[in-house]
C-alpha positions in Angstrom: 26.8 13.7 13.6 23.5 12.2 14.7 24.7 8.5 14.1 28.2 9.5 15.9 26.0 11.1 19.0 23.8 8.0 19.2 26.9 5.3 18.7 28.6 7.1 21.3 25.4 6.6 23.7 25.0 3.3 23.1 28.6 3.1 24.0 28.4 4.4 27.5 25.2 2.6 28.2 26.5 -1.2 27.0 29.9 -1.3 26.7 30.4 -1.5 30.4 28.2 -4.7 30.7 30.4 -6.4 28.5 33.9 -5.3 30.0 32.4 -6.4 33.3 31.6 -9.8 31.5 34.4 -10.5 29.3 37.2 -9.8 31.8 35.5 -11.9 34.8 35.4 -15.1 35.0 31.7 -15.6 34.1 33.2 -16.7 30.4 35.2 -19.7 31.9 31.8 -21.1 33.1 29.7 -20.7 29.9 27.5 -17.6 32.1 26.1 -16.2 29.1 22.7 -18.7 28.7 22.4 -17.8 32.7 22.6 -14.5 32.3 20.3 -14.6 29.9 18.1 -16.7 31.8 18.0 -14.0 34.6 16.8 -11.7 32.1 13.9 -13.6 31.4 12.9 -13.5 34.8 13.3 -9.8 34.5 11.1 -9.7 32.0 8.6 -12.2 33.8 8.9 -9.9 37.1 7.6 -6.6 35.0 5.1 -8.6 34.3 3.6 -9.4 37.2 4.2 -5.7 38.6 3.0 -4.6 35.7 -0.7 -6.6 36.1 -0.4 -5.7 40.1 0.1 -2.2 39.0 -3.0 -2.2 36.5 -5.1 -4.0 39.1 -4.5 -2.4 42.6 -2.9 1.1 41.4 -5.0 2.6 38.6 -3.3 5.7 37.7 -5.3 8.8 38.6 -5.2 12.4 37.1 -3.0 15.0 39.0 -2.4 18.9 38.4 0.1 19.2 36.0 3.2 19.9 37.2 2.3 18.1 40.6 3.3 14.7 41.6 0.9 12.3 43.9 3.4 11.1 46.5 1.5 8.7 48.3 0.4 7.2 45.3 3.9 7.2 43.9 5.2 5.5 47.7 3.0 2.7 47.0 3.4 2.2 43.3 7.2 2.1 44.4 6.6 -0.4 47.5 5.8 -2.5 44.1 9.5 -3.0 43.6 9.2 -5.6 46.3 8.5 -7.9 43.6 12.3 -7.1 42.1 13.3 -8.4 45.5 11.3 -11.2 45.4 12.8 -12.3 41.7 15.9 -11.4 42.6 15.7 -14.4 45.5 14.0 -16.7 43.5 16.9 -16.4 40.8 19.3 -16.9 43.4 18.1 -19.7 44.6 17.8 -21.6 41.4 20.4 -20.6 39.2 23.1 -22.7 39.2 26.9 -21.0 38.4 30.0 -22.6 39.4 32.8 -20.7 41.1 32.4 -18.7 44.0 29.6 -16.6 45.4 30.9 -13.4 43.6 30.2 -14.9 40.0 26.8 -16.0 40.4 26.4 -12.1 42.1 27.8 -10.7 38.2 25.9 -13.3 36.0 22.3 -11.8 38.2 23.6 -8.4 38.5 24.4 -8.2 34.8 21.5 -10.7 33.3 19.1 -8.2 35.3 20.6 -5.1 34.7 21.0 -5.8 30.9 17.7 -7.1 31.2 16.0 -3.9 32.6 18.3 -1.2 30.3 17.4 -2.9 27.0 13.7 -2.6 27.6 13.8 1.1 28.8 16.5 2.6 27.1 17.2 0.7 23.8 13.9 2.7 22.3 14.5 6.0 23.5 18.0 6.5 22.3 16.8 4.5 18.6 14.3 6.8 17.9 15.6 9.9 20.2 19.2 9.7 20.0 19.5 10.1 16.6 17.6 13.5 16.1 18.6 16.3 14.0 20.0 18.3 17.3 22.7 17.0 19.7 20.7 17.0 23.4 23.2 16.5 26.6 20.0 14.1 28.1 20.5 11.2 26.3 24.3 11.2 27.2 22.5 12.0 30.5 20.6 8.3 30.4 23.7 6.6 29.2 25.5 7.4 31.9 22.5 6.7 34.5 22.8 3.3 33.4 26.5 3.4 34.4 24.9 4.2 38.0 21.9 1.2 37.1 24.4 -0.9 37.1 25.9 -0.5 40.0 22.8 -0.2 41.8 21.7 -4.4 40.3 24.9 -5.4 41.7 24.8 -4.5 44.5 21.1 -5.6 44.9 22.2 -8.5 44.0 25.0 -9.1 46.3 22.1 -8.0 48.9 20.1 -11.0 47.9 22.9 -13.5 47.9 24.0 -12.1 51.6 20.1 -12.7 52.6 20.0 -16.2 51.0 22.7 -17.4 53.4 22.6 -18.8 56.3 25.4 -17.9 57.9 25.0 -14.5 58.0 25.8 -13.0 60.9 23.5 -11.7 63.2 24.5 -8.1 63.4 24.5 -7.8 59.6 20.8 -9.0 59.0 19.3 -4.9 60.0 22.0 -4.0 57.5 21.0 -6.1 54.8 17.2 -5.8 55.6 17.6 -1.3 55.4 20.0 -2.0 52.2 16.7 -3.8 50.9 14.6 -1.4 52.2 16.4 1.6 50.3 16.2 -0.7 46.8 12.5 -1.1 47.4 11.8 3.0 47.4 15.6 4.0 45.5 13.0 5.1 42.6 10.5 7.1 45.3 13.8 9.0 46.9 15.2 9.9 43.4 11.3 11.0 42.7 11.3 13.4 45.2 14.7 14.2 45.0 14.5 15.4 41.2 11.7 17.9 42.5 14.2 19.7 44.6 17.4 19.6 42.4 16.2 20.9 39.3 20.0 20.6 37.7 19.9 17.1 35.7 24.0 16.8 36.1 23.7 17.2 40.1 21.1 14.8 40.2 22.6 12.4 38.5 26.3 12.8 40.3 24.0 12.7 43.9 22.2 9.4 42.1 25.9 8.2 41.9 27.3 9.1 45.4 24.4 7.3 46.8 24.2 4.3 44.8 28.1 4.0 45.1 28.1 4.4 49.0 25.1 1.6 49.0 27.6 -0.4 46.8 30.6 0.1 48.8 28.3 -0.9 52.4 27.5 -4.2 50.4 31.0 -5.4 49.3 31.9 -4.7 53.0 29.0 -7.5 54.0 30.1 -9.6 51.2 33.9 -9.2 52.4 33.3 -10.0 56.0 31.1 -12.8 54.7 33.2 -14.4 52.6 36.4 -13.8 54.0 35.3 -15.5 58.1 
């Protein structure tokens, strides 16, 4: 039963990355070493936070049960530096096709990237307990809603690294970055009022799909002018 629970966890957390891949076009262009590529930089971005973090943000005691939210608003305003990979990788990696594949081969590089070094562990050593716990089917399916979210961050970055993008979308694209920035700060705060883990997830998923579906609008009435 444990083994069953955890396969069936791994399942919901990766086996949507590789539909994604295998049935775009990312394998007629040989994607994979890009994606990959982009999850290096993941892993090179954390690191800088990481150090930034250690350096400028000690973390400091609080009452238990209490969180610090000025201190967690500025550890957040950190994930500038996701933002500021993000453009870096989009301005260098090279994928042929159309703007919409080198979107998938970031969004899922980075994505992949940022689930196997915070989830992989968890559900390994968690996952396959003795006792069948609804939270870990809980994470796999926030990663469902992670993935989504590095999508449509990076179509956000691909719309900012154009341009000719229209005027009128740029306050668009600059809240939609805005929001990616502090999206960890807001669902902070949220989870202290909604104390139900399966409403805050299903909010975490109206939000992130409604900031998905604003985004392919910009990218349609990019692309399509």
């Amino acid at each position: 039963m444990t083994l069953f629970h955890f396969g069936n966890c791994m399942a919901l957390s990766y086996v949507p990355y590789f539909i994604i891949y295998r049935y775009s076009s990312l394998p007629e262009y040989n994607a994979l070493w890009k994606c990959l590529r982009v999850g290096m930089a993941y892993l090179t971005t954390q690191a800088l936070k990481m150090v930034v973090l250690a350096t400028f943000f000690p973390s400091g005691e609080s009452p238990i049960g209490q969180v610090d939210y000025p201190a967690e608003a500025m550890k957040a305003s950190m994930d500038f530096l996701d933002l500021v990979g993000l453009s870096l990788v989009m301005k260098h990696l090279r994928v042929s096709g159309q703007g919409e594949l080198k979107i998938l081969a970031v969004g899922l590089g980075w994505g992949c990237a940022e689930l196997i070094t915070t989830q992989l562990l968890p559900l390994w050593f968690q996952a396959r307990g003795l006792e069948f716990s609804w939270r870990y089917v809980q994470l796999s399916l926030d990663s469902n809603v992670g993935l989504i979210h590095h999508l449509s961050t990076a179509a956000v970055m691909w719309l900012w690294s154009r341009t000719d993008l229209n005027q009128k979308f740029v306050p668009v694209v600059l809240t939609l970055m805005v929001l990616s920035i502090y999206r960890s700060f807001i669902f902070l705060v949220l989870t202290q009022v909604v104390k139900n883990a399966w409403l805050m997830l299903a909010g975490k998923f109206l939000a992130t799909s409604a900031v998905g579906v604003i985004t392919l609008s910009l990218f349609l009435a990019t692309t399509t002018r």
